[in-house]
C-alpha positions as CSV (number, residue, x, y, z in Angstrom):
1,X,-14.6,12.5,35.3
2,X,-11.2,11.1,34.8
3,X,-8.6,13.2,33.8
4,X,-6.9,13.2,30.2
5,X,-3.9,11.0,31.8
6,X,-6.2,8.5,33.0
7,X,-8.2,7.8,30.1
8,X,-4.6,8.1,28.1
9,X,-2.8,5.6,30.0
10,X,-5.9,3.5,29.7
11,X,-6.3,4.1,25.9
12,X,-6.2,0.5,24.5
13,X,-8.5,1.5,21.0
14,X,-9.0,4.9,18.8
15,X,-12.2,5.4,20.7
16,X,-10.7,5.7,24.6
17,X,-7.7,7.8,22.7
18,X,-10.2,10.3,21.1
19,X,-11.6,11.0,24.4
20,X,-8.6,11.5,26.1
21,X,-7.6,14.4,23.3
22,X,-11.0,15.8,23.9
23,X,-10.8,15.9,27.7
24,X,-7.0,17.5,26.8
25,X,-8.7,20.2,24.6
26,X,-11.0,21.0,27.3
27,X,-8.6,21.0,30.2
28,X,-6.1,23.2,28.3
29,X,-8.8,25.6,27.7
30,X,-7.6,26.3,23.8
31,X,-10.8,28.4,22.5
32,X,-11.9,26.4,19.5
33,X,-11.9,29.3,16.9
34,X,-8.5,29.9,17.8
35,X,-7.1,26.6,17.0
36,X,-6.1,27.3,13.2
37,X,-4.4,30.4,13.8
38,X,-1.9,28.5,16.7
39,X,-1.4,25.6,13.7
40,X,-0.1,28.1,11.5
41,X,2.1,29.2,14.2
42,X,3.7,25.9,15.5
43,X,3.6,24.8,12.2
44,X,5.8,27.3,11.0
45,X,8.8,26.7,13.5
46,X,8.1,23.2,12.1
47,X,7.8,23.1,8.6
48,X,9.2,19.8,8.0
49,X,7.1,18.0,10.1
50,X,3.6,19.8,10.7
51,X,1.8,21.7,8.3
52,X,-1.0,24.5,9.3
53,X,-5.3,24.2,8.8
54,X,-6.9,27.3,7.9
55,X,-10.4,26.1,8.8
56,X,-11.7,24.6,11.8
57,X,-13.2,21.5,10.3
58,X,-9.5,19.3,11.0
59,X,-10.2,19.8,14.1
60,X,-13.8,19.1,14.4
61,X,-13.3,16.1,12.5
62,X,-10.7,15.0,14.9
63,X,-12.5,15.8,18.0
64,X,-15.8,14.8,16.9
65,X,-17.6,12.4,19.4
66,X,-19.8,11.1,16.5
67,X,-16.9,9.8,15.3
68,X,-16.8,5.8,14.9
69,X,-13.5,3.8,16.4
70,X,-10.7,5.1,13.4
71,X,-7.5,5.4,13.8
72,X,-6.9,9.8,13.7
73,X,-3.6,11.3,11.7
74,X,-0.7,11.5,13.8
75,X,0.1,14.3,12.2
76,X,-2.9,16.0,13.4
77,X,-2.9,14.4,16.9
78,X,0.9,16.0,17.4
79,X,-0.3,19.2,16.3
80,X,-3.4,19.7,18.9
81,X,-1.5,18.3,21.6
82,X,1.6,20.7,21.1
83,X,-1.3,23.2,20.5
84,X,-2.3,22.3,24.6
85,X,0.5,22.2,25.7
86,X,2.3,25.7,24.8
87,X,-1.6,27.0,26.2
88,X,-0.5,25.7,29.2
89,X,3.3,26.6,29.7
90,X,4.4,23.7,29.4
91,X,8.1,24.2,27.8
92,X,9.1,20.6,26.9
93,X,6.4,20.2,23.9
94,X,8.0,17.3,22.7
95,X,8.6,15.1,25.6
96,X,4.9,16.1,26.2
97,X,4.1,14.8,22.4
98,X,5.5,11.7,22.8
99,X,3.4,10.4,25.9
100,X,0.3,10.4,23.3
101,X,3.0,9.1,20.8
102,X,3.3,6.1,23.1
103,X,-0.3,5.5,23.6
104,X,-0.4,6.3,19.4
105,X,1.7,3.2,19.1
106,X,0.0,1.3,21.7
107,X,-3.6,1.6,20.5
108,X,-1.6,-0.2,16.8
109,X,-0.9,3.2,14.5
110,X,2.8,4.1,14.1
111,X,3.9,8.1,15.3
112,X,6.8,7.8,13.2
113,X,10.8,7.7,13.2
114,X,10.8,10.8,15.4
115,X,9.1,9.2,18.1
116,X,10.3,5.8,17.9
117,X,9.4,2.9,20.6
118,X,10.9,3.7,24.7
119,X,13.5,0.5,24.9
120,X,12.1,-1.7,27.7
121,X,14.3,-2.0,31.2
122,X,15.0,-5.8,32.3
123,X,16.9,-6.6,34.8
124,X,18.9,-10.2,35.6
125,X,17.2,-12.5,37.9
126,X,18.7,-12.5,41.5
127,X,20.4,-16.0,42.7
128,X,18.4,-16.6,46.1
129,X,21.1,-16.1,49.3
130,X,23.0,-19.3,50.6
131,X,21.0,-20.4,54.1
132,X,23.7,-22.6,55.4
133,X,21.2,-25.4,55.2
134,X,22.4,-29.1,55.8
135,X,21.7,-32.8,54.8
136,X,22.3,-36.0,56.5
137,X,24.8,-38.6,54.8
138,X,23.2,-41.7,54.3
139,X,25.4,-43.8,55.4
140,X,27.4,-42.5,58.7
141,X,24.0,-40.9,59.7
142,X,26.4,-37.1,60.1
143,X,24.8,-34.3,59.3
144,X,27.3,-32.0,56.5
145,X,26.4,-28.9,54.9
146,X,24.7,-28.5,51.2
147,X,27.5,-27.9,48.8
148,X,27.0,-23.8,47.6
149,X,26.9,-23.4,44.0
150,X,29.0,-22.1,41.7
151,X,27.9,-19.2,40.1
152,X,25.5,-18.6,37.2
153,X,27.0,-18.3,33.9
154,X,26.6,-15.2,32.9
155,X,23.7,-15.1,29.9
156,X,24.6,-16.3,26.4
157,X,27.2,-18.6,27.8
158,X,28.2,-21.6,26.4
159,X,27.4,-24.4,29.3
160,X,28.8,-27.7,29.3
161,X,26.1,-30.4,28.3
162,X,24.1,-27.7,26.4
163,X,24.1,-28.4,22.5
164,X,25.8,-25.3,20.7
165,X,22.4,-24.4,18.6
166,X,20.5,-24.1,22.4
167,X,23.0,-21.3,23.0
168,X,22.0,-18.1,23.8
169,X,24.0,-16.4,20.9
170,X,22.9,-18.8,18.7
171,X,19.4,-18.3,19.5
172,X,19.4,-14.5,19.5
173,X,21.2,-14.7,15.6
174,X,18.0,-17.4,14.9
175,X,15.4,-14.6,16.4
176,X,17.6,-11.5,13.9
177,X,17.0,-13.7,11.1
178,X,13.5,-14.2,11.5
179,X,12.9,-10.7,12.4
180,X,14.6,-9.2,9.5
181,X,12.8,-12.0,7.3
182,X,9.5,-10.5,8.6
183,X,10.5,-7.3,8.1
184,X,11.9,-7.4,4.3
185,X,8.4,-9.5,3.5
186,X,6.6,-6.6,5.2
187,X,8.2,-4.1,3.0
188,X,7.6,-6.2,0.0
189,X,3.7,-6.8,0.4
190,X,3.3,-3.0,1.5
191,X,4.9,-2.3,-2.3
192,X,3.0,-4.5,-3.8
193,X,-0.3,-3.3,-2.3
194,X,0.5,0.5,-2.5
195,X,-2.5,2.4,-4.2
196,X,-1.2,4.5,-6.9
197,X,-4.4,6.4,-8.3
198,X,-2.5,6.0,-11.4
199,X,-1.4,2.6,-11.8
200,X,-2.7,-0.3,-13.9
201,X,-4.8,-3.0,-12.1
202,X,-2.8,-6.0,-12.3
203,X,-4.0,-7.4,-15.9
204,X,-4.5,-11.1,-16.4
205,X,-2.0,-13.0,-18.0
206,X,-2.2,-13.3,-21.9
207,X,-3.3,-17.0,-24.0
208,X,-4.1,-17.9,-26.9
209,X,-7.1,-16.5,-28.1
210,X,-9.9,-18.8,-29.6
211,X,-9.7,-18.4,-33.4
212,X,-12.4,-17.0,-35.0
213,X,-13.9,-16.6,-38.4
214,X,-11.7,-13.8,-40.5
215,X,-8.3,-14.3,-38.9
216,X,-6.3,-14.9,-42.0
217,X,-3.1,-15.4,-40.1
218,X,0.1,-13.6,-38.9
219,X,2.3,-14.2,-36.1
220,X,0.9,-15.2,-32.8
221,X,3.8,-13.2,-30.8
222,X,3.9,-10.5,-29.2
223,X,5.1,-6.8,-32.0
224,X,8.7,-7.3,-32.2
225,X,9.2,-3.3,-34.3
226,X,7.5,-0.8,-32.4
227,X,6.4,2.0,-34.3
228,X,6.7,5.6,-31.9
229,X,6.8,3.2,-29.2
230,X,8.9,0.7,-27.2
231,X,6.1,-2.6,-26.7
232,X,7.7,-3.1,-23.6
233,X,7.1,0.3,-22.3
234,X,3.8,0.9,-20.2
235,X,1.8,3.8,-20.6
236,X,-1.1,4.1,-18.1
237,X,-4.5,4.5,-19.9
238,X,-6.8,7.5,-18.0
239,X,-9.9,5.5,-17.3
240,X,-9.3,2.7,-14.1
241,X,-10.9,-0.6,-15.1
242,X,-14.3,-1.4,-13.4
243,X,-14.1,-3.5,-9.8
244,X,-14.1,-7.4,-10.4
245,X,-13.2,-7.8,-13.8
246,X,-10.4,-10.0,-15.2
247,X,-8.6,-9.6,-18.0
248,X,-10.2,-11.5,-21.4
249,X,-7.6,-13.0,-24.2
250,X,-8.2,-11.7,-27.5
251,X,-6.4,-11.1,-30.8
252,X,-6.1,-8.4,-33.8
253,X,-8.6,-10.4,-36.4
254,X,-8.6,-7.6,-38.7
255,X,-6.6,-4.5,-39.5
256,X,-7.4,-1.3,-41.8
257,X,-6.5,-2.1,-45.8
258,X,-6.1,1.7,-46.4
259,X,-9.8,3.3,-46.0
260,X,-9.9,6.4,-43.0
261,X,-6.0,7.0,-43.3
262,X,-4.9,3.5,-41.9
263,X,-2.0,1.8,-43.6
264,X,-2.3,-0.8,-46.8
265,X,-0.6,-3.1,-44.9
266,X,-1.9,-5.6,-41.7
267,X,-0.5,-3.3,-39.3
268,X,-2.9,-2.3,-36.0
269,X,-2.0,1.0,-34.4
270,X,-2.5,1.5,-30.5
271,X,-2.6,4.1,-28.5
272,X,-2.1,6.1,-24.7
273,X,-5.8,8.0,-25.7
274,X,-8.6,6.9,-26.9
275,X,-11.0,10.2,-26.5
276,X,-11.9,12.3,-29.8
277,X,-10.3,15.5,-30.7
278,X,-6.8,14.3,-28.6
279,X,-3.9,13.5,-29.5
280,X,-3.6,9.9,-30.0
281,X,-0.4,10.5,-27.9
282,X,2.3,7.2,-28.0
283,X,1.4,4.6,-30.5
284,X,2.6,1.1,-30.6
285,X,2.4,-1.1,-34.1
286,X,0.4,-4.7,-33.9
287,X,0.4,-7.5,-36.7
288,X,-3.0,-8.8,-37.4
289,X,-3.0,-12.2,-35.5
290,X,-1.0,-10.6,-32.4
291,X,-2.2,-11.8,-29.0
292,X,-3.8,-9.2,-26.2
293,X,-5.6,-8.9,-23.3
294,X,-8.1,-6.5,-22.9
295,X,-10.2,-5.5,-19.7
296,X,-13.1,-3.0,-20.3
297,X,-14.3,-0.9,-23.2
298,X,-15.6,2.9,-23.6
299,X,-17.8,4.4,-26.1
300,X,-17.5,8.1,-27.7
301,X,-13.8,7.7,-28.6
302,X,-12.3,8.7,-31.6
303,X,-14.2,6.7,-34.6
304,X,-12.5,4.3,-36.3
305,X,-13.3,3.7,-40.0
306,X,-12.8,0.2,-41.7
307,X,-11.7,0.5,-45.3
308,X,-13.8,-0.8,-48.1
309,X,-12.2,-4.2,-47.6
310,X,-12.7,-5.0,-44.7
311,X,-13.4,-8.5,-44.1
312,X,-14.6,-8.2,-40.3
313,X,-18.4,-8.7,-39.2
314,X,-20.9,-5.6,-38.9
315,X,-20.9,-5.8,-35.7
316,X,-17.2,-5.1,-35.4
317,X,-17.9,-2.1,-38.2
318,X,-20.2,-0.4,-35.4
319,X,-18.5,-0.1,-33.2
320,X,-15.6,1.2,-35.0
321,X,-18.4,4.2,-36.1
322,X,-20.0,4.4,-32.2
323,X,-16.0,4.9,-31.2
324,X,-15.0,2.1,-28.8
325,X,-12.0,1.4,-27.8
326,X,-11.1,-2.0,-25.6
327,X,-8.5,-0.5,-22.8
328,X,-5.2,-3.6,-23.3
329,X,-3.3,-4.8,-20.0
330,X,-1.0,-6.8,-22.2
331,X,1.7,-6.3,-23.8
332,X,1.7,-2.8,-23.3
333,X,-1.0,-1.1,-21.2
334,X,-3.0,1.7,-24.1
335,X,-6.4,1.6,-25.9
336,X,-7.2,-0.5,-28.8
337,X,-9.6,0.2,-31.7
338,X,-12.4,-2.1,-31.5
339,X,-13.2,-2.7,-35.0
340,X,-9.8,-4.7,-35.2
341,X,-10.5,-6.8,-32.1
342,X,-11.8,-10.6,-31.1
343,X,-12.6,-11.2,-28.2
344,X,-15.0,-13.9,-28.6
345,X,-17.8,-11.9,-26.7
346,X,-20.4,-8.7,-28.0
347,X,-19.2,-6.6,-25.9
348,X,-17.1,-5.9,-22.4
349,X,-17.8,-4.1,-19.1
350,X,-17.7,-0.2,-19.5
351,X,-14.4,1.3,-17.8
């Protein structure tokens, strides 16, 4: 059987790398059940980089030979292999971490800032030795010797004949440019496609909804007087929309004329909570006729009575009563009463 340097330095994929940290475990001789209580210790005289495991299940998870070609936790590799290594004497842990942080990198995951990338030797190419060899001149037939050349410019010298952009200098400033382009777009995308378990999906962009029987008017923009809150504030609703669905244009038809509390005039009140016996938390104010865009509904939110006139359909009237709320993307991201909503459709996707 190979030994764990073998089948490291031939580690091109997660699945050779996992065998070489199991053939490591083994050679070291670290008793399994005794692998938490050495985390806590190394972990301790590096708290800002290791952290300890209590059970044994880390490390069965990250030895397991059932285990399908996944990249493992650095984090977790580092620990194990200083783990070995202090089990066999070894004194320089770290230089001895940063051969599997090597192969880490190698097989495509990324060990971190402390162990970055070994700088690559090169070393100038050799100008082959003058042989003292000779031509004949063509036209007194004597043989004279080969002129030696000069010497090679040294690299990233301008040479004579060579157009200024071919220059080495030049060429090395093109290749930064490009790198750091790369690298700033990198940084970008990875932003842009962080998962925060509690951020908004991105929510389709708002039109003009279809008008509908009962919309008696009002301004098509978006609430320019807030009432506890600021329209172009987000607050993040607590239910995550469903997988696959867009967001749908609608518009406040209808708003309360008074009955269940609401106000006398055509104002539509949002809010950050839709679920009964909560506080409504922050509230925006809506005109009748305001456009939105909402995603998903949920059902067995606070109940929303219409007053008795209400000029909506009895459709919209249930589910006002049933407690449905349509979660909004845009303007603001918060829960909308139903009963005051057109979206051209009987119903949505539950959230």
């Amino acid at each position: 059987m190979a030994t764990w340097r073998e089948q490291l330095d031939q580690a091109q994929g997660w699945k050779e790398y996992r065998q070489a940290l199991r053939t490591l475990r083994e050679t070291a001789g670290v008793p399994f059940d005794k692998l938490p209580e050495r985390s806590r210790d190394i972990a301790r005289r590096h708290p800002q980089h290791l952290r300890s495991y209590d059970s044994t299940n880390t490390f069965s998870q990250l030895l397991d030979r059932r285990l399908p070609d996944t990249r493992p936790e650095w984090h977790k590799v580092e620990l194990l292999v200083r783990i070995c290594a202090e089990h066999q004497g070894i004194e320089d842990t770290t230089s001895f971490a940063r051969k599997w942080a090597d192969a880490y990198r190698r097989c495509g995951g990324d060990p971190g800032e402390r162990f970055p990338p070994q700088p690559r030797e090169t070393s100038a190419p050799v100008a082959p030795p003058v042989t003292g060899a000779e031509r004949t001149d063509v036209h007194s037939g004597e043989k004279e010797p080969l002129p030696v050349p000069g010497p090679v410019p040294p690299e990233g010298d301008f040479v004579p004949g060579r157009p200024w952009w071919k220059s080495k200098p030049a060429l090395a400033t093109a290749t930064v440019l490009v790198l750091a382009a790369v690298v700033l777009g990198s940084m970008k995308l990875g932003t842009l496609l962080t998962d925060d378990d509690t951020a908004m999906p991105p929510s389709g962009k708002a039109g003009t909804p279809t008008p509908t029987a009962g919309v008696t008017g009002g301004s098509s923009a978006p609430p320019a007087s807030p009432g506890t809150g600021d329209a172009t504030e987000q607050s993040t609703p607590a239910n995550t929309s469903p997988p696959g669905v867009s967001g749908v244009d609608a518009a406040f038809a209808w708003s309360n004329d008074g009955g269940g509390g609401g106000s006398q005039s055509d104002i539509v009140k949002v809010s950050s909570s839709y679920r009964k016996g909560e506080d409504p938390g922050k509230t925006w104010d809506f005109n009748r006729g305001d456009t939105l865009v909402v995603q998903c509904q949920v059902t067995g939110g606070r109940p929303v009575k219409a007053g008795t006139a209400y000029p909506g359909p009895d459709t919209a009237r249930e589910r006002g009563l049933q407690g449905i709320w349509y979660r909004m993307t845009s303007p603001v991201q918060a829960w909308a009463p139903a009963v005051y909503v057109d979206t051209g459709r009987d119903s949505l996707p539950a959230c």
